[in-house]
C-alpha positions in Angstrom: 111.1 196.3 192.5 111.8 193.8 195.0 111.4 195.0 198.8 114.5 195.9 200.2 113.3 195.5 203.4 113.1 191.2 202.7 115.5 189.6 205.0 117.8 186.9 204.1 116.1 184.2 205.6 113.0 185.1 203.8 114.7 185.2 200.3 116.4 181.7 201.4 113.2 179.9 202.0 111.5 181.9 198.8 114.3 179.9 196.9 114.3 176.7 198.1 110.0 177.3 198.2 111.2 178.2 194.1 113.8 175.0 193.5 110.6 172.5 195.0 108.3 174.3 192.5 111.0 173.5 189.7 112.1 170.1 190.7 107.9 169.2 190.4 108.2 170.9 187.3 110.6 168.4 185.8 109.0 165.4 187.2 105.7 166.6 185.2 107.7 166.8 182.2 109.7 163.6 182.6 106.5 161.9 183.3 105.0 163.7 180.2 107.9 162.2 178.0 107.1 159.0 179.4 103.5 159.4 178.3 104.3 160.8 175.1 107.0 157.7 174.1 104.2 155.1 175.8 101.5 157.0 173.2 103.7 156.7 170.2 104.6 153.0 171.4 100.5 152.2 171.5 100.2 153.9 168.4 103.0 151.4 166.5 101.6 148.6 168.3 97.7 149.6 167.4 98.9 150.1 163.3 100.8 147.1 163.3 97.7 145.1 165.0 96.0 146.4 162.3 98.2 145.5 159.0 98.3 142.0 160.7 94.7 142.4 160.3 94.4 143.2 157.3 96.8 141.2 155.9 94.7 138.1 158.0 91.7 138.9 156.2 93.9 139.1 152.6 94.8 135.7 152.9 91.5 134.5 154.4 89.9 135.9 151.0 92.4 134.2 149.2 91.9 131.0 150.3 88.4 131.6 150.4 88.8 132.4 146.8 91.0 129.9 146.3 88.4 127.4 147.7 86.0 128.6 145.8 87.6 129.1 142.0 89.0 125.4 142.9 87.9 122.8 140.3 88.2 120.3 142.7 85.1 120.0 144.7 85.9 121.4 148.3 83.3 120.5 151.1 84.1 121.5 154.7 82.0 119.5 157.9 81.8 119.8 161.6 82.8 116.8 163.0 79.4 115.5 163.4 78.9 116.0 159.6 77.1 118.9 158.6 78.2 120.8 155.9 79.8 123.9 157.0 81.3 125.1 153.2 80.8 124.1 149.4 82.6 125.4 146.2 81.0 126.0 143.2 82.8 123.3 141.5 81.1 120.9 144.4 77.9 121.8 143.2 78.7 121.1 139.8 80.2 117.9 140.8 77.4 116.9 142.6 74.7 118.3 140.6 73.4 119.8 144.1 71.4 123.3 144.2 73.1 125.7 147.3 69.9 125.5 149.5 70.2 121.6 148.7 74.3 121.2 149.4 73.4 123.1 152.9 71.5 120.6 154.3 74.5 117.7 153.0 76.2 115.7 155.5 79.8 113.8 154.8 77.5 111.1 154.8 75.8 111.4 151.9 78.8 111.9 149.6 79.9 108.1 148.9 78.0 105.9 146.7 78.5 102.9 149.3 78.7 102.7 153.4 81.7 100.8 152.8 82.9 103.8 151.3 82.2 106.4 154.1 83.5 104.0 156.6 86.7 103.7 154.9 87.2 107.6 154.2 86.0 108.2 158.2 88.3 105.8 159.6 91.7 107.0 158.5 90.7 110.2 159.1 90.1 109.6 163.5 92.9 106.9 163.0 95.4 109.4 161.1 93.8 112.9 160.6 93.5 112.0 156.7 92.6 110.2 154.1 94.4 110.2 150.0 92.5 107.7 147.5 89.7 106.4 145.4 86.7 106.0 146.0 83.2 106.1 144.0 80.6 109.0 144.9 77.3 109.3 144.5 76.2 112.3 142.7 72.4 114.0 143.6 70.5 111.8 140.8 72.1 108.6 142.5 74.3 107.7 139.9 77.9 106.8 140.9 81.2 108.6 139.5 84.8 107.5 140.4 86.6 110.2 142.0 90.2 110.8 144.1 90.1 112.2 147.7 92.2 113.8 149.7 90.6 114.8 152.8 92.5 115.8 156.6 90.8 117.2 160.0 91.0 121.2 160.7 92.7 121.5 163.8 92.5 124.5 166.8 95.5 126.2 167.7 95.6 123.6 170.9 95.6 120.8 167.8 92.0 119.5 169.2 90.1 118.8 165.8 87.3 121.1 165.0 85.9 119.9 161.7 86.7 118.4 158.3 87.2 119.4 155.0 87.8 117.3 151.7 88.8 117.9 148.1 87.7 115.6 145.3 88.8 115.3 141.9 86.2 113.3 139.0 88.3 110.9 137.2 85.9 109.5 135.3 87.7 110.4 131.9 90.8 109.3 133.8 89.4 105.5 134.6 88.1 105.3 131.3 91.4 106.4 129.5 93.3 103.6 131.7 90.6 101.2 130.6 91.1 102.0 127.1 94.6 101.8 127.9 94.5 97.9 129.4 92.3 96.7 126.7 94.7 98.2 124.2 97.7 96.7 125.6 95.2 93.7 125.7 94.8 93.5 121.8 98.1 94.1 121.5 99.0 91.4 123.7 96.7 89.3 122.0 98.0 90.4 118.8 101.8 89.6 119.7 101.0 86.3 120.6 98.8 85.4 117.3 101.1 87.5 114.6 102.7 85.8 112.2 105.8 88.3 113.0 107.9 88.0 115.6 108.7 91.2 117.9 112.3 92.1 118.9 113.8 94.4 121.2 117.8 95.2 121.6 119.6 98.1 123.3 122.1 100.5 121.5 124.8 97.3 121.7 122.8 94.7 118.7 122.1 92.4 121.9 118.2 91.4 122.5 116.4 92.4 125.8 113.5 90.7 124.6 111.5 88.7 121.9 108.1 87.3 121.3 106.1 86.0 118.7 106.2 82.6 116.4 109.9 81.8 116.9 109.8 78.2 116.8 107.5 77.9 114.0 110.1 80.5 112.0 113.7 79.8 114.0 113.1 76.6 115.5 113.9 78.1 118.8 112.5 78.9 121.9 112.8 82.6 123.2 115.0 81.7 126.1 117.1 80.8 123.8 117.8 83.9 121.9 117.4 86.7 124.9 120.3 88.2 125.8 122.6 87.2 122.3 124.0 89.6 119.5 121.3 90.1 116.7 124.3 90.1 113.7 125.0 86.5 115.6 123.0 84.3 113.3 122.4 87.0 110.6 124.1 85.5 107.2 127.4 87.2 106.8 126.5 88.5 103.4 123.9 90.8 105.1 125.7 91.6 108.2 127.2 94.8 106.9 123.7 95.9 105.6 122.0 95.3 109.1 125.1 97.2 110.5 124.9 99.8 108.3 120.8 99.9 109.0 121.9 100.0 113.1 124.1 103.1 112.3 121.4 105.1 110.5 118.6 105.0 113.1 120.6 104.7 116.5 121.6 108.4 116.7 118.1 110.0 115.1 115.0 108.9 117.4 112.0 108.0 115.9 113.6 106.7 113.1 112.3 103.8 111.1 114.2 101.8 108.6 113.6 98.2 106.6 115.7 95.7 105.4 116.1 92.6 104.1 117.7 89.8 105.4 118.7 85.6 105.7 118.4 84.4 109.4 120.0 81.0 110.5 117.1 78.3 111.2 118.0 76.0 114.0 118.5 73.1 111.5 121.0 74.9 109.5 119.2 76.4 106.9 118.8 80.3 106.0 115.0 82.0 106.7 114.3 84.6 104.6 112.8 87.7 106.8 111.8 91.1 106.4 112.8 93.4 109.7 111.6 97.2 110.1 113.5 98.6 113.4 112.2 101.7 115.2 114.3 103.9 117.2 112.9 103.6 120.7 115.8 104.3 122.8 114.8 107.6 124.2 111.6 105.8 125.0 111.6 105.7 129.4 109.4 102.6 128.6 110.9 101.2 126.2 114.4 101.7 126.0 115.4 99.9 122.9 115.4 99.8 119.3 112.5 97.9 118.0 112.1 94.8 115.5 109.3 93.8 113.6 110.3 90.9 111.7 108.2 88.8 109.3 109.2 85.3 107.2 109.1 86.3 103.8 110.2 83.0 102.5 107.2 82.4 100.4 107.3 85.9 99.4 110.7 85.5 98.1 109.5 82.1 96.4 107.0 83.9 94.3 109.4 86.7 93.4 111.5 84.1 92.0 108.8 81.9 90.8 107.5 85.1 88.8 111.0 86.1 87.5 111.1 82.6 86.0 107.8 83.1 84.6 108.9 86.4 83.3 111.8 85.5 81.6 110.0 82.2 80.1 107.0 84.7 78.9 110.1 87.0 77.4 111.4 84.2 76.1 107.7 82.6 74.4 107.8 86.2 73.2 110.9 86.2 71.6 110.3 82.5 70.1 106.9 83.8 68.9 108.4 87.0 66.8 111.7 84.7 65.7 108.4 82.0 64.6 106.5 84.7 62.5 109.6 85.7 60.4 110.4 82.5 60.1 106.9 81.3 58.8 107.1 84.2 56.3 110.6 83.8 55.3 109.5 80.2 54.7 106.4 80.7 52.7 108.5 82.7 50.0 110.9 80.6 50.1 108.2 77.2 49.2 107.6 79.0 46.4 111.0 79.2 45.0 111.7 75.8 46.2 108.5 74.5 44.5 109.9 76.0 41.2 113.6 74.9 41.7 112.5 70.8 42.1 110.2 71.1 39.6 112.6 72.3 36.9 115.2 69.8 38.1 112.7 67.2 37.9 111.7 68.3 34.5 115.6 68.9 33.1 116.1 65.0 35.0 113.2 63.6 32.5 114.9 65.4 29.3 118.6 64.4 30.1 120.2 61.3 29.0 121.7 60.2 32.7 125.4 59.3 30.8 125.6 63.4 30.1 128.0 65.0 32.9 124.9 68.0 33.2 123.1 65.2 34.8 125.7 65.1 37.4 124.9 69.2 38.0 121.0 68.2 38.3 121.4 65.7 40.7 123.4 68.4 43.0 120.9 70.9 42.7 118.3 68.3 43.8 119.9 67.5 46.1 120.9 71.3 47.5 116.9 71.9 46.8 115.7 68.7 49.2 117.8 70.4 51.9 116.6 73.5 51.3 113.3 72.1 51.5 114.2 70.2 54.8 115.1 73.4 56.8 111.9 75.3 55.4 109.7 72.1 56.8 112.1 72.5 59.9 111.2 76.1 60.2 107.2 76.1 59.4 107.6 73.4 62.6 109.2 75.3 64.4 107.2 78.5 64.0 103.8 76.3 64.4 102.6 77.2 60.8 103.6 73.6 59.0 100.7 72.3 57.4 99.5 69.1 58.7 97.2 66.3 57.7 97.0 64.2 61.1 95.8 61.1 61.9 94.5 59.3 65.1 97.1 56.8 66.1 99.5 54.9 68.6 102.8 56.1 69.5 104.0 52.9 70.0 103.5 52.1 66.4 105.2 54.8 65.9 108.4 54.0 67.5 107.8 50.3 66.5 108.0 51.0 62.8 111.2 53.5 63.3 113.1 51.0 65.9 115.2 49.2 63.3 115.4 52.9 62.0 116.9 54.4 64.8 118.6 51.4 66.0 121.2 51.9 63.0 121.6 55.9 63.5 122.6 55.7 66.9 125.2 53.5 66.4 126.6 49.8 68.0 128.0 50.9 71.0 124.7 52.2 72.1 121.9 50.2 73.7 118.2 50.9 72.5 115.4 49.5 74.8 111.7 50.3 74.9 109.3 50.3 77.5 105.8 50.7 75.7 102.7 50.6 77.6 99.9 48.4 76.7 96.7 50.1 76.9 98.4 53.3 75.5 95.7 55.4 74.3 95.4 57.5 71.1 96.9 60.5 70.1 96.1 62.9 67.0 99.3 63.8 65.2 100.4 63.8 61.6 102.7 60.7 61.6 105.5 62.1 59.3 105.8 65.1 61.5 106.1 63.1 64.6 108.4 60.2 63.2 110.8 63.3 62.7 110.6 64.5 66.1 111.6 61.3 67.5 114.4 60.9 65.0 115.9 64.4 66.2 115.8 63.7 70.1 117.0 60.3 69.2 120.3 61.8 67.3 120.3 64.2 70.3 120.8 61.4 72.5 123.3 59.8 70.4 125.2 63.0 70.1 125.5 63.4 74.2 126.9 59.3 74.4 129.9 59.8 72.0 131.2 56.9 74.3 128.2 55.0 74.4 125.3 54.1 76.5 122.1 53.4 77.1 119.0 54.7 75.2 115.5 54.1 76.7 112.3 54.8 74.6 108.9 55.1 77.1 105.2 55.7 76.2 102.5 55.7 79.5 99.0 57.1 80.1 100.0 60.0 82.6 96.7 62.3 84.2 98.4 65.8 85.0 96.3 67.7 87.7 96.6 71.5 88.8 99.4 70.4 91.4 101.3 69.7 88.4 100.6 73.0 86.4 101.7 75.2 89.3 104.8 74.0 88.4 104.4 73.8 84.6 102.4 77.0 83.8 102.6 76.1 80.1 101.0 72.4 81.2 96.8 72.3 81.2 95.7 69.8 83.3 93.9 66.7 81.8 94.7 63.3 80.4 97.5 62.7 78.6 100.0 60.4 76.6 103.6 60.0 77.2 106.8 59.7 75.1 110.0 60.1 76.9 113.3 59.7 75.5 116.5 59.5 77.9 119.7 59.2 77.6 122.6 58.2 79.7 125.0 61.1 78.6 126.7 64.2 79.6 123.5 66.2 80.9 122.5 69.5 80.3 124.2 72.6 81.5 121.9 75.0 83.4 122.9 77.8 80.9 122.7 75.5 77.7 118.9 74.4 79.0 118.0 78.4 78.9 118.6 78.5 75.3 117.5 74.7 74.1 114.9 75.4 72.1 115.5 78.3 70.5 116.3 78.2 66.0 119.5 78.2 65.4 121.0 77.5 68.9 123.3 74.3 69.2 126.7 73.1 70.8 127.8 71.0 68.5 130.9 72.1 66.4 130.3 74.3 63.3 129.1 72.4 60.1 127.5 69.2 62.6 123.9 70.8 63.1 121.1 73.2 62.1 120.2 74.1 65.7 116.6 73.3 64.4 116.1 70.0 65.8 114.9 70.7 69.1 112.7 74.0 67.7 111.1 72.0 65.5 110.4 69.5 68.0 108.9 71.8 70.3 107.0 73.6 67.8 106.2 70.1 66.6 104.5 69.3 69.9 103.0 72.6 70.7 101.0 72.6 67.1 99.1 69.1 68.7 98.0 70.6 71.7 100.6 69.0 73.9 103.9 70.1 75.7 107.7 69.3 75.7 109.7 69.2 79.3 113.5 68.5 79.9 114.9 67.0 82.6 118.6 66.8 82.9 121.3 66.2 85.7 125.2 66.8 84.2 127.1 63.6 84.4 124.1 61.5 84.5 121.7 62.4 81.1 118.5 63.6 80.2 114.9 62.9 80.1 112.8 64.6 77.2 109.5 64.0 77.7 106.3 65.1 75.3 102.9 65.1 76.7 100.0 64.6 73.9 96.4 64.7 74.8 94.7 61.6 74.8 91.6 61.1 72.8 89.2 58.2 73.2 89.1 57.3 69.6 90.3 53.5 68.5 94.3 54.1 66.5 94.4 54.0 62.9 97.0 51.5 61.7 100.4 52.9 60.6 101.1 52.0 56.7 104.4 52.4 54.8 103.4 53.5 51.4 105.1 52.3 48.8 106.9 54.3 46.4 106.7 53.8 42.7 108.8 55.7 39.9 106.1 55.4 37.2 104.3 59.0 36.8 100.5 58.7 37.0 99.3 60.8 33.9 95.6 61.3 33.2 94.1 64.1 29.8 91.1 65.9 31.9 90.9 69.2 32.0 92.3 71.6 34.6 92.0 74.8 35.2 95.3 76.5 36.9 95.3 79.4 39.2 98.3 80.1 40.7 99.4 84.6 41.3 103.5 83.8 41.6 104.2 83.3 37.8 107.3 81.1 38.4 105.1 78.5 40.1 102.5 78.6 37.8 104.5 78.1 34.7 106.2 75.2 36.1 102.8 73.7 37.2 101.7 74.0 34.0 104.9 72.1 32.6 104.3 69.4 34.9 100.2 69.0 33.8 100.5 69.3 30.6 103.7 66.8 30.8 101.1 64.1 32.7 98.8 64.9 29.6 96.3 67.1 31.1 94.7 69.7 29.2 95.4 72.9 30.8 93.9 76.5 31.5 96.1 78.9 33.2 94.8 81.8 35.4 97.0 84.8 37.9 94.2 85.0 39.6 90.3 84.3 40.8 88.9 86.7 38.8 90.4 85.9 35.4 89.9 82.4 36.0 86.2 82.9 36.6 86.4 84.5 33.1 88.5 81.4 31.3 85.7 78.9 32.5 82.6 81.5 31.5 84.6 81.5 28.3 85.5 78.4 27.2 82.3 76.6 28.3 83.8 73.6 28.3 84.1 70.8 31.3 86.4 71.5 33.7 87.3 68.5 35.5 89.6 69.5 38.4 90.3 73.3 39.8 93.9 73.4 41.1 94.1 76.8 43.2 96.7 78.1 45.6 94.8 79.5 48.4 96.6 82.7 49.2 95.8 85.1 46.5 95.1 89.1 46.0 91.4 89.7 45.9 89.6 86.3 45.4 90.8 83.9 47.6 91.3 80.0 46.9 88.3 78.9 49.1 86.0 81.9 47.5 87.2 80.9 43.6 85.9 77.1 44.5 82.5 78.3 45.7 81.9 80.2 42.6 83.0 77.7 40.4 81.7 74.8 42.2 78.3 76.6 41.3 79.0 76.7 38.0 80.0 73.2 37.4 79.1 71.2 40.2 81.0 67.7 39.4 84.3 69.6 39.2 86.8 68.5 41.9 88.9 70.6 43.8 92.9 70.3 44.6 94.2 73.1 46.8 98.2 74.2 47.3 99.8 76.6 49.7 102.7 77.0 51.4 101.4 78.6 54.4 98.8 78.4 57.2 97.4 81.3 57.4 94.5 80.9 55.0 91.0 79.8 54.7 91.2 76.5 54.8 93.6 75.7 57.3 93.1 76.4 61.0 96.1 76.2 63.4 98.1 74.1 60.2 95.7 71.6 59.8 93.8 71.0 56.6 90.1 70.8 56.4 88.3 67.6 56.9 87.0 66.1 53.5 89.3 68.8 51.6 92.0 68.0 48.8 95.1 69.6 49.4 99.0 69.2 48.2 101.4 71.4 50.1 104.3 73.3 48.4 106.9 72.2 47.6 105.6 69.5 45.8 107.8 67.1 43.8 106.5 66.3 40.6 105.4 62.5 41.4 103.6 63.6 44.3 101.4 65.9 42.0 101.0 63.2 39.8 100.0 60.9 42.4 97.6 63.4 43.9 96.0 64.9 41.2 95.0 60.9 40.5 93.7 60.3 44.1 91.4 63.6 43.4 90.1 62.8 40.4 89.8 59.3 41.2 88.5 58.8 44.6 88.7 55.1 44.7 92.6 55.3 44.7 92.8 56.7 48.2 
């Protein structure tokens, strides 16, 4: 309870003693709240001191990490060199252990002083240094590698130290030296290829070229830069090329190949082969690529081997055409062999007054053309059966000249140019004489307004140059008979077909179309070989090479016909399997007063002579026979009766005693069909040796 007693000036100064008390009071506490906000203001500060911190040391470990998981090599010097940090990846660099990387200076890094003193340099002329250089690794062996070193600065930029990061491009140098000796070959390569190496952008026109262009073009490459490839393309393949430029220009990568004809400088079209790559994405290149190769001879030997296709097609056809024709002719001997002997026979019994006579003489004469065409087709198809003889040609064409001078006609001129040293050929004469008649009427036929006819013989020597040329030619020595002519020429389509049976131009009813087959076969059968050379408007060359043999000619004889029929009365025995021709042979011995024994065949024969013990004088056997052949039947008989003679007959070449149609040396032989006279006159010669 306060004192009543307290006076007012007590309780004034109390108060005012209370307001100082309370005024100190708040000065404390504003002074407090100072110190509180100046506490929580050192407290932010201190925890943001300390995230810098730690956030300081973060990134120090992560460069320190960073440093050290490099696979560069990262070494870090004081100024004055020593090593102040190494990475792992230095130490494998380096080949260094950690106690020996330590004691490293910058100094001992570069393989050369040269080296250091470049690296040291920049870096106290511009605070770094980017480049190659070659290092020297703990063994002393030296390794390219690529620095990039800089000075560590203070925060007053005053350097402190050094560090440098280097990078082993040994795989790097040796890949870029792979790289220049491969553009090296190449290089090398372009400029020794046969092809020549084009470029052109997406517009056909060249950016650049290389390679043999004169030797292929006749140009040089400044002339042909900057022109459009379809320029001097042919314009047949223009559209192809096009075409090919369509294809690849919107697919990259692609590759296509054609073939085309390229303008040479002097006119003429170059055959060429071009493969063009799509290289226009290429940054390098830019362009669609060209190989392009001369293919000229390539296209040569195409051609050359479709010729020689098509003549092997053709020798193939002619072959098969040849073997019917040999068979169909062989049959057809026989029957002709029975046909002129009968008519010869019937000719002997008629009075020549009687009109049957008349109908003889036709059939003869029907028969000797028949027989004509069958000689014409045994030629033809190689299997005529010849007896030749070692002679001259140009006896041959002298005892045909006055011949051939009246089938060809006045208003045509004959001249020979016969060589004289010809040398000898081995040929049946008859055969021979009939091939020059049928290139003679040949040449006749082709001068219906006259001309001039030239008849040549030479000693030629055809080498391999030749044969590459003539496949069907062998090389050696030869003789020549060329026939030419002055008239129309050959057509390139008629020459296709010349010497195959049956062809001709002439109108219907004016020629077999055997002439020239039987030529040709003619030729072929002696070893030789028949080319034609022909130009239309100007004539044609036929000219036959025979080989030339070193034996001395035999003279050419005309024989001289006689009508009087040798006879003679020995004994022959007959063996002939086609009944037709044996009963007419038969007739015609035992006409010429032989005695005769008649046999189908070898076996039965064999018998007849067992049998009748008798002489046989003369065997007269066709060679082609079932069973027992011709050849084998002589043998056995020839044992038997060793005086006997022998007379052979066939119609064909395919038998024993024939090889490639020519008879036998020292053999007897008569070819069918036989006339009667020529039987006669044969079986004489056989039997009576001195007659030859």
């Amino acid at each position: 309870m306060a004192n009543p007693t307290r006076t007012k000036e007590e309780l004034t100064a109390e108060l005012a003693q209370a307001n100082k008390k309370v005024r100190r009071l708040e000065a404390l506490r504003a002074k407090l709240m100072q110190a509180q906000a100046a506490l929580k203001e050192s407290e932010k500060k201190f925890r943001s001191d300390i995230s810098k911190r730690k956030q300081a040391e973060a990134d120090l470990l992560l460069k320190d990490r960073a440093l050290t998981s490099s696979v560069n090599a990262v070494i870090i010097n004081s100024l004055d060199g020593k090593t102040i940090y190494f990475n792992d990846s230095f130490l494998k660099m380096y080949g260094y252990s950690r106690e020996e990387a330590r004691r490293l200076t910058a100094y001992d890094l570069a393989y050369t002083p040269e080296g250091n003193e470049r690296v040291f340099t920049a870096l106290k002329s511009k605070g770094f240094f980017v480049g190659e250089d070659v290092a020297k690794r703990r063994d002393g062996s030296p390794f390219p590698v690529d620095i990039s070193a800089s000075t560590i600065k203070d925060a007053d930029g005053r350097p402190i130290a050094m560090i440098g990061s280097f990078v082993d491009i040994t795989e790097r140098k040796r890949a870029e030296q792979a790289l220049r000796e491969s553009e090296e070959r190449f290089k090398r390569l372009v400029q020794n290829t046969s092809d020549i190496i084009a470029v052109t952008d997406e517009r056909y026109v060249r950016t650049s070229i290389s390679g043999p262009l004169e030797q292929i073009f006749g140009y040089q490459p400044g002339e042909l830069t900057g022109n459009d490839i379809l320029e001097r393309i042919h314009p047949d393949d223009r559209e192809a090329i096009s075409k090919t430029f369509a294809e690849i220009s919107d697919h990259p990568g692609a590759t296509r190949r054609a073939e085309l004809r390229y303008r040479h400088k002097d006119g003429n079209w170059v055959a060429l082969e071009a493969v063009s790559t799509n290289l226009l994405h290429d940054p390098v290149v830019k362009g669609i690529v060209w190989n392009i190769r001369d293919i000229s001879e390539r296209k040569n030997a195409e051609q050359e081997r479709a010729r020689l296709q098509n003549q092997l097609q053709q020798a193939m056809k002619m072959e098969a055409v040849g073997q019917l024709a040999g068979g169909i002719a062989h049959d057809f001997n026989n029957l002709l062999t029975t046909i002129n002997g009968n008519v010869e026979l019937a000719r002997m019994d008629l009075d020549p007054a009687t009109p049957l006579a008349a109908y003889v003489d036709e059939v003869s004469k029907a028969a000797e053309i028949a027989a004509s065409l069958t000689r014409q087709l045994l030629a033809f198809s190689r299997q005529q059966i010849i007896e030749p003889k070692v002679l001259s040609l140009n006896d041959l064409v002298a005892n045909l000249q006055k011949m051939l001078v009246r089938l060809i006609g006045e208003n045509i001129t004959v001249q020979t140019a016969l060589s004289e040293s010809l040398g000898s050929v081995k040929i049946d004469p008859s055969q021979f004489e009939q091939v020059l008649v049928n290139l003679v009427v040949n040449a006749r036929d082709a001068m219906p307004d006259g001309g001039k006819l030239l008849i040549e013989t030479a000693n030629v020597d055809l080498d391999e140059a030749y044969q590459a040329s003539h496949p069907y030619v062998r090389p050696g020595k030869f003789v020549q008979l060329a026939v030419t002519d002055t008239g129309c020429g050959i057509s390139a389509e008629v020459h296709a077909h010349l010497f195959e049976p049956f062809f001709t131009t002439k109108p219907k009813g004016h020629g077999t179309g055997l002439g020239l087959a039987t030529a040709f076969g003619a030729v072929k059968q002696a070893g030789g070989s028949l080319e034609v050379y022909s130009e239309l408007g100007v004539g044609t060359t036929f000219k036959i090479y025979l080989p030339r043999i070193e034996e001395p000619a035999e003279k050419l004889t005309k024989e001289e016909s006689s009508k009087e029929l040798l006879k003679g009365c020995e004994t022959v025995m007959l063996v002939e399997d086609d009944t037709s021709v044996r009963d007419l042979a038969r007739g015609i011995l035992q006409r010429l007063g032989y005695k005769v024994l008649c046999a189908p065949n070898g076996g039965e024969a064999v018998a007849l002579v067992e049998k009748n013990r008798g002489r046989v004088d003369l065997l007269m056997t066709d060679v082609v026979m079932p069973g027992m052949n011709g050849r084998e039947l002589a043998d056995r008989l020839l044992r038997l009766n060793p005086e006997m003679k022998v007379l052979f007959t066939s119609g064909y070449t395919e038998n024993v005693i024939v090889h490639h149609g020519v008879v036998e040396k020292n053999l007897n032989f008569i070819g069918k069909p036989y006339s009667l006279s020529a039987l006669a006159k044969k079986l004489r010669t056989v039997l009576e040796p001195s007659r030859k």
